[in-house]
C-alpha positions, 0 to 999 in steps of 0.5 A: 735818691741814688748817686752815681759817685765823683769816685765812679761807683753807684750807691742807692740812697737808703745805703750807709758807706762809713769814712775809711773805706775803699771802694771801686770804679763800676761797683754799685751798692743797693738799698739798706746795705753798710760798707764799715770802716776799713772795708776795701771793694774792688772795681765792678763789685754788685752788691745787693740789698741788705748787705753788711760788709766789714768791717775791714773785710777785703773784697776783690773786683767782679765780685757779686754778693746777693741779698741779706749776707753778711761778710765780716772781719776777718773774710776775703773774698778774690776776684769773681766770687760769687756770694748767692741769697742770704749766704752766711760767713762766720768770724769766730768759732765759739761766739758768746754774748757776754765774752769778747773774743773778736781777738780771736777771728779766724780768717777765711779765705774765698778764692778767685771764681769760687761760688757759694750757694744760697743759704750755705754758711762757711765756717769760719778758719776755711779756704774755699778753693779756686772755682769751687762750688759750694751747693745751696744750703750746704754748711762748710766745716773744713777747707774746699779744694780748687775746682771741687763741688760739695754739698750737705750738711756737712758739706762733702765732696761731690764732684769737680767742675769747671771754671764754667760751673758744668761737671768734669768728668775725669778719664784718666786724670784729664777732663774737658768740659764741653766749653772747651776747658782742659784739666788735669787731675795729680795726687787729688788736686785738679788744674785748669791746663 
């Protein structure tokens, strides 16, 4: 039987929600999925089936995160991220089962808007920049620029998009996507205007 929380947020019977987690107003949890100790979710969060999220993972508000991911220690994800089906975030570099190394989780940082594609893994010790999109299947091995689309394996520099996901098109370091957004391009960097 599903429960609508005295705390305001959503959770299907089948899921497991461990002491010591915060979780916030609006955000609903689906079947089979485990919120560990520690975690924080902001407000509006969706959170599909078969989600494991901590523990002490940081998960910011309006964030969706599809089926079957995983978000481990040592990832946070802002505002508005978007986790597509069966996506991958890794903790540690070079994992063996007969050698602890949680002491060596090498943080990955998913900025505000940003997008990941179904089926892509994320490396772990990146930075997904602002409104990046990481195409479906794609494997990230270094940092992701704001705005930025990459695809492949390993995933390369594609194009720029807009905070709407369309295409830029750059002519002489200014670009306007056809919802009306404005940017701008310095020294390789791309910023909304």
């Amino acid at each position: 039987m599903s429960r609508q929380t005295a705390k305001g947020y959503f959770v299907h019977a089948s899921a497991f929600i461990d002491d010591g987690v915060k979780i916030g107003k609006g955000t609903t949890i689906w079947h089979v999925s485990h919120i560990m100790k520690g975690s924080i979710l902001g407000k509006g969060c969706k959170i599909g089936q078969n989600v494991v999220i901590g523990p002490n993972a940081r998960i910011g508000s309006n964030v969706k995160i599809q089926n079957n991911v995983s978000v481990y220690e040592g990832v946070e994800l802002e505002d508005h991220v978007f986790c597509g089906p069966s996506m991958v975030f890794t903790n540690v570099i070079n994992p063996r089962s007969e050698i602890i190394r949680m002491h060596e989780i090498r943080k990955t940082l998913v900025k505000r808007g940003a997008s990941m594609g179904a089926n892509c893994t994320i490396v772990c010790g990146n930075t997904i920049g602002r409104y990046a999109f990481v195409g479906a299947g794609s494997v990230v091995t270094r940092d992701v620029p704001d705005y930025a689309l990459v695809v492949g394996v390993p995933a390369r520099f594609a194009g720029w998009v807009c905070e709407c996901s369309d295409r830029l098109k750059f002519r002489k370091n200014r670009a306007e996507c056809p919802c009306g957004k404005k940017y701008t391009m310095r020294n390789g960097k791309v910023a909304r205007t």
